[in-house]
C-alpha positions, 0 to 999 in steps of 0.5 A, a space after each residue: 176298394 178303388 181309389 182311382 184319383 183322375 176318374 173321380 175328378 172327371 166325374 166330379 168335372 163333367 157334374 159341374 158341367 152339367 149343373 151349369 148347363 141346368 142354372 136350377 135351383 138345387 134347394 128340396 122344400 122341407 114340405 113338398 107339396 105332394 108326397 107319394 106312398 112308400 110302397 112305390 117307391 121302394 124297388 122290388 127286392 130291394 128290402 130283401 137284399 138288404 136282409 141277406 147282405 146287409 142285416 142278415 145277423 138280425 141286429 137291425 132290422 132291414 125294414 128300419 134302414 129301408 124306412 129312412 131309404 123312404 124318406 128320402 125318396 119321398 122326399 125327391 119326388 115330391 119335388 120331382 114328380 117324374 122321379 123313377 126310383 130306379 132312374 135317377 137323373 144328376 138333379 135327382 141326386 142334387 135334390 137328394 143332397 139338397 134335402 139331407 143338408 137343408 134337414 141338418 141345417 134346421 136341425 129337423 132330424 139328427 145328423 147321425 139319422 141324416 148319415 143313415 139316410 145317406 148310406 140307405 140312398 148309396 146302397 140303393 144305387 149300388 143294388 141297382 147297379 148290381 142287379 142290372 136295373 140301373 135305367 137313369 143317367 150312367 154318371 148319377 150312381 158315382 155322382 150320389 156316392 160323393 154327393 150323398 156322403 157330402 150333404 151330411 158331413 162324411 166326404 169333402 174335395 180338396 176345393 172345399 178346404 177352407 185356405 192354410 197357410 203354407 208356413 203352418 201346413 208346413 209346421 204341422 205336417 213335419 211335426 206329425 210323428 211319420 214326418 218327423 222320423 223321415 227327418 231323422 232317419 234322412 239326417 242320419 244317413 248321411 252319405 249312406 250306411 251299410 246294408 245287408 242282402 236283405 236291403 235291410 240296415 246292419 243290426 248295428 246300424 239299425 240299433 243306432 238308428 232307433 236311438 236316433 229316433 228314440 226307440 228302445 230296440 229290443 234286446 238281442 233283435 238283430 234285425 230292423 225288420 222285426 222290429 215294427 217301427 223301424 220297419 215301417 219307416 224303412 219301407 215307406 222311406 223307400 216307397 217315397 223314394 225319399 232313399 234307396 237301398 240296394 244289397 250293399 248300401 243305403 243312400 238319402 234321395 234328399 238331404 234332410 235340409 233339402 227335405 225340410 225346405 222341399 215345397 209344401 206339397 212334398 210333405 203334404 203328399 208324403 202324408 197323404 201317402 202315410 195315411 192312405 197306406 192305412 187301408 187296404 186295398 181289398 178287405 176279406 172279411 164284412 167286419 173288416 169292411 164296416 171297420 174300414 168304412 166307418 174309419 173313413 167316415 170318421 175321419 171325414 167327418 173330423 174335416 167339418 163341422 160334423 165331427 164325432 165325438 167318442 160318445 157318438 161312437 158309443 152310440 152306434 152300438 144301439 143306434 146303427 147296431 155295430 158291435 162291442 167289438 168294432 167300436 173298440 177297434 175303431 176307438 183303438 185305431 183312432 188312438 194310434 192316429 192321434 198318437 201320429 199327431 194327424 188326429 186329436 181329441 178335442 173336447 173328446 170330439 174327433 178333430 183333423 187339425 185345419 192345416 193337415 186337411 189337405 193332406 188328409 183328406 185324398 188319403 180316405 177311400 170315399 165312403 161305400 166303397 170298401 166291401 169285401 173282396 167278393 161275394 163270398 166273404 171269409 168271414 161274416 160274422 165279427 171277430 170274437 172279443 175278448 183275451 185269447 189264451 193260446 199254446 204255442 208249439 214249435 212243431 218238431 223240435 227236441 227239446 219242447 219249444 212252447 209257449 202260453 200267450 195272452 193276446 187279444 182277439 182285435 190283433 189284426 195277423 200282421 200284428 200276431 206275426 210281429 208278436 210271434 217273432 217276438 216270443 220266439 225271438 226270429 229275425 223275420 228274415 224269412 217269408 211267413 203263412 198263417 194257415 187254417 181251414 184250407 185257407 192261408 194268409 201271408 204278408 200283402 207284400 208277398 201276394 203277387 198275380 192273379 189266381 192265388 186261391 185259398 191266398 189272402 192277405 193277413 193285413 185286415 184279417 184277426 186272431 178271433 176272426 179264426 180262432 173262436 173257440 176254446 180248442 180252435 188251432 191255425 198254424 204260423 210257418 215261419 221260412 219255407 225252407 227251414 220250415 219251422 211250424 208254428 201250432 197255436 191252440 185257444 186253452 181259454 178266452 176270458 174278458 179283455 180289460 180295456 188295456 193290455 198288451 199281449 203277455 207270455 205267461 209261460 214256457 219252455 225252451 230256447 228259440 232256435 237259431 235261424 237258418 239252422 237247417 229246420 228242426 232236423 238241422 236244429 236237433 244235429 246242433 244242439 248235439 254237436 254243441 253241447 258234446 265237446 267230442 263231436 267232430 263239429 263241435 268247434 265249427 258249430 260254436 264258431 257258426 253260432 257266436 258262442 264264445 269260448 266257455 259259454 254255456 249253452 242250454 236248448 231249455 233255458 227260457 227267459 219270460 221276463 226277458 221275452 215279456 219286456 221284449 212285448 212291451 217295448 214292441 207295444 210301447 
């Protein structure tokens, strides 16, 4: 996906330019005068590409999307009798927003028909484009992907928002949650805090700081950086370069007074940046695409008068064809934005609040610009729904190490990690890869150049993209020098109710301790721990913390623990 900020405007500058040179009316009839036949309109192969990229799961049927494409067409060279199908010109692509913002406006067809009609125009611009049969004005196909989505609700510039008050914007902004716990964690640090090498907080410290913030840290984590909350707000502290960390200790690049009396643009930008980071850069998968792009739209649409209610969400199942599947996570995803405090619910309508537009708005990719990565998409076909049952050996290691997990198809990879350091109580102080089919998956902090392969990011990718079947398997490999392998096998897939986190439901054996030599290193120190005749014994309990007299035992498995361990990390 491409967010480039100074091209858009340039392009958005030299349009103005050129409608002002013009001095015509943009205004479509809602009944031209003369209307050309739908079949000399439509480019050749046109509907074709739109049955193999687009509808190939037979969902919806191509010739309905290139119906609504046709009305659209009509509509243009009615009152452009010159027009080519293939070579828009800039008053093309204003006729074209003219006419589906006069339609909206007379209520003459729905606004969802009108947001199809739209989308069909854009993907008829980017085929062209793609196919090298673009003939019309070089600025009109970036020109219909804002003006289109404009005219129906779906994309608006920061021109357009209407005037906020600064002292309000400002309000609002510190009182959504990611500002909120900048001002904490500002305040709490003060001076500075001590760090580890790792340029994380000391677990002590990192313990204080989430309750400083109200967090319940788990038991017995002792690192910040597998605990999702405070590792969010660590890293995009730093992005902000609102602190800086270095191997010894952690220092405020503002003060939190400073921070709260900053221009509004401070905070403004700061959440612009929260948001934006939401969406990834590149998707791999078509389903994570439509998730992403539909995400946007709805989010734009929560900036006018066109927003979405949940009930129009719904309706998207029947009326675009989107999935049971996407529409739970787009619902789910919309839910984690309203708990940040930038969304609400407003007469169970989609609603970004007036004073948070400016911030909100530069954050959402413009509409038909997320697609996946390349041609050949990892994925085509939506993730599986439902409960995934899955086994979980740690492989190698004497005694048994496993676990029988709950988790839920819609769990993007970067979540299973959080949850799988969890269950086996790591310190996620290591790199981690998912592997399966040739392919592997890892941190998008970690994927650094070019020519990385069978190397994608694990971000927009989930558990039932991979794992379909009762008896599907991918491996988790958790610090490349110890290398402890992970195998997570599907026992069985049941329903998934509207509401669960994921749950352990059994298991057998301690976790082992990180950085103890892999599972070789792990099967020599429960020996020597556990034999009080072992030359290392001493040495090794020392090593591992244990107190004179404590027990040790490599089979004790705690699920309550572990499970209320999940729920805090899902609260």
């Amino acid at each position: 996906m491409s967010k480039n900020r100074s091209s858009k405007q340039q392009n958005r500058d030299r349009r103005k330019a050129k409608r002002a040179s013009r001095g015509e009316s943009n205004v479509v009839p809602l009944f031209p005068q003369s209307m050309t036949t739908p079949s000399s309109l439509i480019p050749a192969g046109f509907q074709e590409w739109v049955s193999t990229e687009l509808f190939s799961d037979d969902e919806v049927p191509a010739d309905g999307f290139t119906e609504q494409l046709e009305i659209l067409l009509q509509a243009v060279a009615g009152v452009h009798p010159e027009f080519d199908a293939t070579a828009w010109t800039m008053d093309d692509v204003e006729a074209m927003g003219g006419f589906l913002e006069f339609m909206i406006e007379k209520e003459s067809i729905p606004v969802d028909q009108a947001r199809v009609i739209a989308y069909a125009g854009m993907t008829l611009a980017r085929f062209l484009t793609e196919h090298g049969r673009w003939a019309g004005d070089p600025d009109a196909p970036a020109f219909a992907q804002e003006r289109l989505p404009a005219a129906v609700g779906l994309m608006m510039g920061t021109t357009e928002i209407g005037p906020v008050d600064e002292d309000a914007e400002r309000a609002a902004l510190m009182a959504t949650e990611p500002l909120a716990r900048i001002t904490v964690l500002l305040g709490w640090l003060g001076d500075g805090r001590p760090t580890t090498p790792n340029r994380w907080l000391k677990p002590a410290a990192a313990r204080e700081l989430a309750q400083a913030l109200g967090l319940e840290m788990p038991a017995g984590r002792t690192s910040m950086s597998n605990f999702a909350p405070l590792r969010h707000l660590w890293l995009y502290a730093q992005a902000m370069g609102l602190i800086k960390v270095n191997t010894v200790r952690a220092t405020p690049v503002v003060s939190a007074a400073e921070w709260e009396a900053a221009p509004v643009q401070a905070p403004r930008n700061a959440l612009t940046n929260w948001i934006d980071s939401m969406f990834p850069e590149d998707v791999d998968t078509e389903f994570s695409a439509q998730f992403y792009e539909s995400l946007a739209a709805i989010i734009m649409a929560g900036c006018t008068n066109f927003a979405n209610t949940r009930a129009d969400i719904d309706g998207w199942v029947e009326k675009l064809g989107y999935s049971e599947v996407l529409v739970r996570a787009l619902h789910g995803r919309l839910a984690s934005c309203i708990e940040e405090g930038w969304l609400t619910l407003e007469a169970d309508t989609y609603v970004v609040p007036e004073a948070l537009r400016p911030a909100v708005l530069p954050a959402i990719p413009q509409l038909g610009q997320m697609q996946a990565a390349n041609d050949d998409a990892l994925f085509t076909d939506a993730p599986i729904d439902g409960d995934l049952h899955v086994r979980i050996e740690l492989d190698g290691v004497s005694p048994p190490v496993w676990r029988l997990l709950v988790v839920n198809s819609l769990t993007t990879l970067t979540e299973f990690h959080d949850i799988l350091q969890t269950v086996f109580d790591w310190e996620n102080s290591h790199l981690h890869q998912f592997i399966a089919g040739g392919r592997r998956w890892m941190d998008e902090r970690a994927l650094t150049g070019e020519g990385r392969g069978d190397l994608h990011s694990e971000y927009d990718v989930m558990v039932g993209d991979i794992l379909r079947a009762p008896g599907a398997q991918m491996i988790y490999e958790y610090d490349f020098g110890d290398g402890w392998s992970h195998l997570i096998t599907v026992s069985d897939i049941k329903p998934a109710p509207d509401e669960r986190h994921p749950e352990v439901l059994d298991g057998e054996g301690m976790a082992p301790l990180e950085d103890v030599g892999g599972p070789p290193g792990w099967e020599d120190f429960v020996a020597a721990v556990s034999d009080p005749r072992h030359p290392d014994h001493a040495e090794r309990r020392e090593w591992a913390g244990l107190a004179p007299g404590q027990s040790f035992d490599p089979t004790a498995f705690d699920l309550a623990a572990v499970n209320r361990q999940l729920r805090r990390l899902f609260s």
